[in-house]
KEKE-3310 file (N, C-alpha, C; in steps of 0.2 Angstrom, whole numbers, plus 5000, padded with zeros to 4 digits):
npx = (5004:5003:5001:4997:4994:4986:4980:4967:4959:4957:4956:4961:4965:4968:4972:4975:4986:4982:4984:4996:4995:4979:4970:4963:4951:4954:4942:4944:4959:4968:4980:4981:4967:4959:4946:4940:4931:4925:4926:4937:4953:4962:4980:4988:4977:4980:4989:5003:5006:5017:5017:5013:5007:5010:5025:5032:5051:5062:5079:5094:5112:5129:5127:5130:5142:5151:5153:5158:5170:5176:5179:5187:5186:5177:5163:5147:5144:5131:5115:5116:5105:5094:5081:5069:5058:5039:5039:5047:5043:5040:5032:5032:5039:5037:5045:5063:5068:5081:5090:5091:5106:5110:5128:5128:5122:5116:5113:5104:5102:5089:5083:5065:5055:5041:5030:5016:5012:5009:5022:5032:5048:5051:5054:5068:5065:5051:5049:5047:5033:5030:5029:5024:5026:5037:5045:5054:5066:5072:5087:5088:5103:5110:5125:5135:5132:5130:5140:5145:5138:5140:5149:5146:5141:5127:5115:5104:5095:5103:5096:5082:5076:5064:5056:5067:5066:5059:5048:5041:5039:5026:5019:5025:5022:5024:5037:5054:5066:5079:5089:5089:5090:5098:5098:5104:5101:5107:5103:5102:5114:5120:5124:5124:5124:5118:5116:5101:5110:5120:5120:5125:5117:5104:5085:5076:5083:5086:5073:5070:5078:5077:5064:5066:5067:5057:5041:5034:5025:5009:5014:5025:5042:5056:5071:5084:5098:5112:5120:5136:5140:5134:5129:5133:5121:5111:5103:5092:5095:5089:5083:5085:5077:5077:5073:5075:5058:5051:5049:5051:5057:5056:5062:5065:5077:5076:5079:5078)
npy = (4994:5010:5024:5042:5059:5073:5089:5099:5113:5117:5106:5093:5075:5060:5046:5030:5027:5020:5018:5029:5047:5048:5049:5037:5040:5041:5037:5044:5047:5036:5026:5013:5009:5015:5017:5013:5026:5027:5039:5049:5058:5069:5066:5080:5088:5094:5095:5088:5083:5079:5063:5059:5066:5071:5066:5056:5057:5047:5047:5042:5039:5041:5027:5021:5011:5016:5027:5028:5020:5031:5040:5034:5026:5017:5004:5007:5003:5001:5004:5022:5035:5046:5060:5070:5084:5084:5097:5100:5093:5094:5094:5089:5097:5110:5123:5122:5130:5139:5144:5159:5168:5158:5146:5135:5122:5104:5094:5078:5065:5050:5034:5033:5026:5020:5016:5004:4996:4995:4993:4983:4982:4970:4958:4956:4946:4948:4962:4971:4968:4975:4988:5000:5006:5015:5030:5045:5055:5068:5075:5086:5096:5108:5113:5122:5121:5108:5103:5110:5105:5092:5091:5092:5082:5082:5080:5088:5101:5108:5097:5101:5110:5121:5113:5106:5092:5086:5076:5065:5059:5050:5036:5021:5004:4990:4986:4978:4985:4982:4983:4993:5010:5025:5043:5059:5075:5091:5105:5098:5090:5076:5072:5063:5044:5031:5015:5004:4991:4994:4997:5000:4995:4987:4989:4981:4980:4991:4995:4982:4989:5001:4997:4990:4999:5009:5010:5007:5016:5018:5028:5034:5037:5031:5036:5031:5034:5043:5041:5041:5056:5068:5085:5104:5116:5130:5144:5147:5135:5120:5105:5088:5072:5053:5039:5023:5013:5021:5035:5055:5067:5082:5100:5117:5128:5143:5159:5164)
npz = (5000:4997:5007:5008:5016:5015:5011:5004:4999:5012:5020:5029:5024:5022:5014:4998:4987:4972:4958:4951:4953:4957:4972:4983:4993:5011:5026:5042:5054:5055:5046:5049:5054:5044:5033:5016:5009:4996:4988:4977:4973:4962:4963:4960:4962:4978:4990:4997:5012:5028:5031:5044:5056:5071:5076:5088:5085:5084:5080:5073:5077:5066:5061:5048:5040:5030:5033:5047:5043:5034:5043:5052:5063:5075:5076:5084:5100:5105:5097:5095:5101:5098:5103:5091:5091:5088:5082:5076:5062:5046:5030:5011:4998:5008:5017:5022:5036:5039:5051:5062:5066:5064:5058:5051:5042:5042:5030:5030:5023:5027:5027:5034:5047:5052:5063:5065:5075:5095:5106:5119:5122:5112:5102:5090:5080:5078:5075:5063:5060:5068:5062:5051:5039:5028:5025:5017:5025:5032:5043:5048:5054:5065:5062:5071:5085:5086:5091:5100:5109:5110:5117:5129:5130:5127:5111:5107:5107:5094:5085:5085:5079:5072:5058:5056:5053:5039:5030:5019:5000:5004:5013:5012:5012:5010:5008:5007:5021:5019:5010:5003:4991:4996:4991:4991:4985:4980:4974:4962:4960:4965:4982:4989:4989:4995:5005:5013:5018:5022:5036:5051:5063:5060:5054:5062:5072:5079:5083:5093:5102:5106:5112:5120:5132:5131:5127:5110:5100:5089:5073:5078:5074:5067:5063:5052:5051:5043:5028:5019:5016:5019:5023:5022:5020:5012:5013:5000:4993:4986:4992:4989:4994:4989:4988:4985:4981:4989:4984:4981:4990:4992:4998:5000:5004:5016:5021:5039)
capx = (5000:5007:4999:4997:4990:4985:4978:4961:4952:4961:4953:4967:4963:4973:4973:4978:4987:4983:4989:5001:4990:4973:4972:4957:4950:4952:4939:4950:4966:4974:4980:4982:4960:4954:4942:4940:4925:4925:4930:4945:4953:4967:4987:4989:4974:4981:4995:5004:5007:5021:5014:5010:5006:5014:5026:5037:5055:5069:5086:5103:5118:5136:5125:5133:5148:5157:5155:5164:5176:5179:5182:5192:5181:5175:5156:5147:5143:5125:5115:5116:5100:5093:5075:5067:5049:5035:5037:5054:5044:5035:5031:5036:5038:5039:5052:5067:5072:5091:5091:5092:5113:5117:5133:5131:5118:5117:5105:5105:5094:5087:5075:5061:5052:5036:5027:5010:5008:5012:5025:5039:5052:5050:5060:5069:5063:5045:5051:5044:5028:5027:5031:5016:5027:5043:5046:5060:5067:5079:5088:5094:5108:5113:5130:5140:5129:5129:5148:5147:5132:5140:5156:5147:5135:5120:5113:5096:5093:5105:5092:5076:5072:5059:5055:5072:5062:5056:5045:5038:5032:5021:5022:5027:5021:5027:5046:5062:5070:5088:5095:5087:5095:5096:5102:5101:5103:5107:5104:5102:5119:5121:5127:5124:5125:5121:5111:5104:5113:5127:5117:5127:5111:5097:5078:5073:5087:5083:5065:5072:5083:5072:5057:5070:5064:5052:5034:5033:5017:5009:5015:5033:5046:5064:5077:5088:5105:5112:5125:5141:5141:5128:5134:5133:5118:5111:5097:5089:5096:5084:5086:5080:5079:5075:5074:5070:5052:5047:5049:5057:5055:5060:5062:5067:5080:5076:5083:5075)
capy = (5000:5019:5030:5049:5063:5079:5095:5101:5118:5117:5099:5088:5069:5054:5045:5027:5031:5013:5020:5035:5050:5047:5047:5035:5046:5037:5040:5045:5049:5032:5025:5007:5005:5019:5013:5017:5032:5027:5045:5049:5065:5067:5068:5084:5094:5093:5098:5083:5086:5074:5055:5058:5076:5075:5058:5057:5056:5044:5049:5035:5043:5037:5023:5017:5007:5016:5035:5027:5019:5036:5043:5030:5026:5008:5007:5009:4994:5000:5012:5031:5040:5056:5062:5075:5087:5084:5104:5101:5089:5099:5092:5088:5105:5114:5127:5123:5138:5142:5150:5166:5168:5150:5146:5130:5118:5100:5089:5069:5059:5044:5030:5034:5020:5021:5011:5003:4994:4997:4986:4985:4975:4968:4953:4958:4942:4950:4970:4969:4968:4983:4992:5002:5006:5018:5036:5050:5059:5075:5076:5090:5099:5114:5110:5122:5121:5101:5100:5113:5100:5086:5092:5092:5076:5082:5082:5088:5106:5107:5094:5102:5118:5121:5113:5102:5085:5085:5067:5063:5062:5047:5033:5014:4997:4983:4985:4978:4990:4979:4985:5003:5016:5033:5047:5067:5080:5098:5107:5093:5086:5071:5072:5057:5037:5025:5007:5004:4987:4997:5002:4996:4992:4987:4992:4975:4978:4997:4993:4980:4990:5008:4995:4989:5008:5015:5007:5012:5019:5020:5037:5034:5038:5030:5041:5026:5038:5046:5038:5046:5064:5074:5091:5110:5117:5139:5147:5145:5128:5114:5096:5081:5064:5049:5031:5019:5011:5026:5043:5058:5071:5088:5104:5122:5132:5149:5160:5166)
capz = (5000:4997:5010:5008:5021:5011:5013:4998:5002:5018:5023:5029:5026:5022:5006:4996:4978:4969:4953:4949:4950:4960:4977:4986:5002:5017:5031:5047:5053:5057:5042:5051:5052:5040:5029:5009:5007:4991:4984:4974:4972:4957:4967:4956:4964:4983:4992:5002:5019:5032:5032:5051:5062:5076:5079:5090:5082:5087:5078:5075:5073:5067:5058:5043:5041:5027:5033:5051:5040:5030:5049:5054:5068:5076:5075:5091:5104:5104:5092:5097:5100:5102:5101:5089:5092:5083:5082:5070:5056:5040:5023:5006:4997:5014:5017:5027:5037:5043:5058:5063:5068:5062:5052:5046:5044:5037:5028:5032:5020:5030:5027:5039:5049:5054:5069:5068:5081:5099:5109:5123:5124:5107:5098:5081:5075:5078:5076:5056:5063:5071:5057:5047:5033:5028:5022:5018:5030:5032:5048:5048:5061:5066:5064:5076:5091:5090:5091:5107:5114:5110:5122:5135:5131:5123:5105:5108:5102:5087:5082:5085:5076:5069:5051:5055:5051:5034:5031:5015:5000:5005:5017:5009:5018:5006:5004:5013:5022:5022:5004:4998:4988:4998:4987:4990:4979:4982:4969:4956:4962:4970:4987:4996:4988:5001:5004:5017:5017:5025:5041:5057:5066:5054:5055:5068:5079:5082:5086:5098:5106:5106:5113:5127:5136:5127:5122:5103:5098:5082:5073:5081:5069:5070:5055:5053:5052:5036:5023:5017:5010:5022:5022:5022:5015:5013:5009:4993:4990:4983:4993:4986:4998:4986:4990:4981:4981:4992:4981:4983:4997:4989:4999:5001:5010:5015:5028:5045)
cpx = (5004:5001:4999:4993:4992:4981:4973:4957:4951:4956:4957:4965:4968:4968:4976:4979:4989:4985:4991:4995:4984:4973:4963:4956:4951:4946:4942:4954:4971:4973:4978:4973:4955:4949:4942:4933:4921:4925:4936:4947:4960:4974:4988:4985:4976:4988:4997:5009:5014:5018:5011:5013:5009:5019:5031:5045:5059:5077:5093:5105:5123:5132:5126:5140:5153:5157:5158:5170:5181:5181:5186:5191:5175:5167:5154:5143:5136:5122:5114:5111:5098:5086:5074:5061:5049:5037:5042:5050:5037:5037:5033:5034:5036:5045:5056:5070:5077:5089:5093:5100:5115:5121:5133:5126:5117:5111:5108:5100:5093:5082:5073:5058:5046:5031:5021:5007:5011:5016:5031:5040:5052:5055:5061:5065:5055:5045:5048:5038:5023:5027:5023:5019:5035:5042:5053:5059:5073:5079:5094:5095:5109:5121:5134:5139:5127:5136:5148:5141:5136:5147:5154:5139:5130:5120:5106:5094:5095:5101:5086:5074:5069:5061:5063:5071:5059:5055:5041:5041:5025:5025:5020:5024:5023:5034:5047:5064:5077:5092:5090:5090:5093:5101:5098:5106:5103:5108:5104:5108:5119:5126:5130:5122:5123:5115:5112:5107:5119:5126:5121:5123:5103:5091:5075:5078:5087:5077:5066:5075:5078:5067:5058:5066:5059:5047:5034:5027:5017:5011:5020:5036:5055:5065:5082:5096:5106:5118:5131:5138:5135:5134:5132:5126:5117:5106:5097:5091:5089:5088:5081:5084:5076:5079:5070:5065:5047:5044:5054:5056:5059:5056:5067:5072:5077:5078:5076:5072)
cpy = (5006:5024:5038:5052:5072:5083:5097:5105:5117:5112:5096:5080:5065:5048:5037:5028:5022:5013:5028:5041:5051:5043:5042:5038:5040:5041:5038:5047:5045:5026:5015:5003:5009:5015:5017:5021:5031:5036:5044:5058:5065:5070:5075:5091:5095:5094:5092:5086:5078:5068:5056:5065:5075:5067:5062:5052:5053:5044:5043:5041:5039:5027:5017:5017:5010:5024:5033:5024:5024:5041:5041:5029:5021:5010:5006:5002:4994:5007:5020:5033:5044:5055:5070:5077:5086:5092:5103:5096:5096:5091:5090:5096:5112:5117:5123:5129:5136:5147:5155:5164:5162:5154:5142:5126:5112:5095:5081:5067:5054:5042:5033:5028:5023:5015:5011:4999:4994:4991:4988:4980:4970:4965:4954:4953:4946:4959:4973:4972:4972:4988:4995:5003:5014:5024:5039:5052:5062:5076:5078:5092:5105:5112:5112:5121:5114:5099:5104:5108:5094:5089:5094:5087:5074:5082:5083:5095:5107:5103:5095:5106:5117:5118:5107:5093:5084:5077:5067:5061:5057:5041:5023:5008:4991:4982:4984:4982:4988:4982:4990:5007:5021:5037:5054:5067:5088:5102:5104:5090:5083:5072:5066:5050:5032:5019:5006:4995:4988:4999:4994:4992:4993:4989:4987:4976:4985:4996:4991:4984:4998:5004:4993:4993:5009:5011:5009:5011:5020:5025:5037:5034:5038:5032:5035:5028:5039:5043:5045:5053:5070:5079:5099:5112:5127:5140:5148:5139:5124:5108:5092:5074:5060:5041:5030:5015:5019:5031:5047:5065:5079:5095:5113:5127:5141:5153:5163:5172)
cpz = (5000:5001:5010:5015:5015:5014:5005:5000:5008:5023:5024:5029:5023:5015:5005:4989:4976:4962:4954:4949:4952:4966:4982:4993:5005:5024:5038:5047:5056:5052:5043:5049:5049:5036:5021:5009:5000:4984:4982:4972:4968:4961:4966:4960:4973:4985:4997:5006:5023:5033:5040:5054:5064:5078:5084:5090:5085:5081:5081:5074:5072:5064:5053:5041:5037:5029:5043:5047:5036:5038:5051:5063:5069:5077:5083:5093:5104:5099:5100:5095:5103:5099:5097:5089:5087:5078:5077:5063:5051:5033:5017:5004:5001:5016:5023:5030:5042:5047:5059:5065:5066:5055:5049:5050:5039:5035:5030:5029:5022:5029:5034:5042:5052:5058:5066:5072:5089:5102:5112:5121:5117:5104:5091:5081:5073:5076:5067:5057:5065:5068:5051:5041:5034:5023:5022:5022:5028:5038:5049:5057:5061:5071:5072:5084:5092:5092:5097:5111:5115:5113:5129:5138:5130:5115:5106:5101:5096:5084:5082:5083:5071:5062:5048:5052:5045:5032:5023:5009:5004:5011:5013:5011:5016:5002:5010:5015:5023:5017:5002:4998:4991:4993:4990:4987:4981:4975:4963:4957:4966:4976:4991:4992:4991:5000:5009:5020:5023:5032:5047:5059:5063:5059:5062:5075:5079:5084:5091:5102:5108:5114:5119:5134:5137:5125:5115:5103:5092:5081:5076:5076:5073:5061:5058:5052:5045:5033:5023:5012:5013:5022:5024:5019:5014:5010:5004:4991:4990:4986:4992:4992:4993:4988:4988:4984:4986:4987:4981:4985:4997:4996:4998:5004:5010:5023:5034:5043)
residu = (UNK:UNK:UNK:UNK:UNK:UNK:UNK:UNK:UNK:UNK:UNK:UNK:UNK:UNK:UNK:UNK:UNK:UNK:UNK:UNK:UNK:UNK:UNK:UNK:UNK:UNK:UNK:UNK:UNK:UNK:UNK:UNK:UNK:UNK:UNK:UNK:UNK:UNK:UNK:UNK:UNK:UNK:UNK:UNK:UNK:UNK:UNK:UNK:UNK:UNK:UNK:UNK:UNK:UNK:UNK:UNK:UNK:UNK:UNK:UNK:UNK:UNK:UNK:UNK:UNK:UNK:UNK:UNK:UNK:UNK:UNK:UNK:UNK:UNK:UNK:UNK:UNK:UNK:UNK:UNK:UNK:UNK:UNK:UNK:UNK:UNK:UNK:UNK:UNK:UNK:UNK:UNK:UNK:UNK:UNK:UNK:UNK:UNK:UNK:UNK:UNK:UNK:UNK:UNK:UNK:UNK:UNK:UNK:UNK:UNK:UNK:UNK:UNK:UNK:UNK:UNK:UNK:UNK:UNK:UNK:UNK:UNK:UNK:UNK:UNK:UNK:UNK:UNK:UNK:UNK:UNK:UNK:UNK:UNK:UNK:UNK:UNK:UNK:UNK:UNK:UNK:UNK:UNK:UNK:UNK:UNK:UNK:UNK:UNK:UNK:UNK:UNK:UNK:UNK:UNK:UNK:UNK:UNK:UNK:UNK:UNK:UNK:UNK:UNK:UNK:UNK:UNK:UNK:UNK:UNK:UNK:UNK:UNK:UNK:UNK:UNK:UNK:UNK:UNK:UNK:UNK:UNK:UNK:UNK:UNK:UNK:UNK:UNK:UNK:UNK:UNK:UNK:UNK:UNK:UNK:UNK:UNK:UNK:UNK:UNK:UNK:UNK:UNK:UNK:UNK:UNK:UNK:UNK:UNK:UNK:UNK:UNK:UNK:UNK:UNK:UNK:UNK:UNK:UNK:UNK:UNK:UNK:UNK:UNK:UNK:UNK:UNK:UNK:UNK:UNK:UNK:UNK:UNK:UNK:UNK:UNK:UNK:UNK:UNK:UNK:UNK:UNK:UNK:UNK:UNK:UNK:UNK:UNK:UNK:UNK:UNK:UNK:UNK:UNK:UNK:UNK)
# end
């Protein structure tokens, strides 16, 4: 299934697109037990909105094997997580805004994962499961306020500002998340290469390990970390996240 959440004549509803082009309404706002309305509305007239309002974000870092081997730095005993607000995700074709007084801010194109069912303590073998389905994602930094955090232990703020979380375009439910092609683009140039094939701690063993703590809830959203070649970005830049089976999750830069 490919999932949408749209906005038409400032109605927000949620959507199934069974071909290219034409979106079937769903009645509700939880994709898991919507039902079909039997309406349809063409992709074209609608504005797509975040796969999910308000999740609450879990962030890897330091995730893939060849951007520590380009460091020259052993991969870590368990994954590294940090939390991001609901208040930092926005849309496809949604501004990302540079902060007022920042110098330097980076993109990270990450499959997205998305929870639909709730669960602690949860065994990879069963970690699948709980999955509703998979989206892009931009996890973005403000670079030099996470390297002043991160010397005295935190990564929180430098990852929360506003419009930091870009999610879309739509949400996936029937691909493998163990080998997909993540690519950004900045400006039509490729940046970033990666598969998640290379991901130190795959999608079942993040779930596992989150589910250890944290009950996950549907509408949870775990950014499975970002490949080689994240980087700088500036206002007015154009960034593209693309991955494969999903789409491709275009935004904006603009300044404060």
């Amino acid at each position: 299934m490919i999932f949408v959440r749209f906005e038409k004549a400032g109605v927000v509803q949620i959507g199934s697109i069974e071909h290219e082009g034409m979106i079937r309404v769903l009645d509700g706002d939880d994709f898991a037990s919507a039902r079909l309305t039997g309406d349809t509305v063409p992709l074209a007239n609608v504005r797509l909105l975040s796969p999910i309002a308000r999740p609450r974000i879990f962030g890897i870092g330091s995730n893939y094997r060849h951007v520590l081997k380009e460091m020259n730095v052993s991969p870590p005993p368990r994954p590294l997580v940090f939390t991001k607000p609901w208040t930092a995700v926005v849309g496809p074709g949604d501004d990302i805004v540079f902060p007022k007084g920042s110098s330097e801010v980076f993109f990270e194109g990450e499959l997205s994962v998305v929870i639909g069912k709730a669960g602690r303590r949860i065994n990879k073998a069963d970690a699948l499961s709980h999955v509703l389905g998979y989206t892009c994602g931009n996890d973005l930094t403000e670079r030099t306020l996470q390297l002043a955090e991160l010397k005295v232990g935190s990564m929180v703020l430098s990852k929360s500002f506003d419009t930091f979380a870009p999610l879309g375009p739509r949400l996936v439910t029937d691909i493998d998340p163990s080998d997909l092609t993540v690519v950004s683009r900045v400006n039509g140039e490729i940046r970033q290469c990666g598969h998640t094939s290379d991901l130190v701690f795959d999608v079942p063993t993040l779930i596992a390990h989150i589910s250890d703590a944290i009950t996950l809830q549907p509408g949870d959203v775990i950014m499975t970390g970002t490949p080689a070649g994240y980087g700088p970005i500036k206002p007015g830049d154009d960034i593209e996240i693309e991955i494969s089976g999903i789409g491709t999750l275009r935004n904006h830069v603009v300044v404060e």
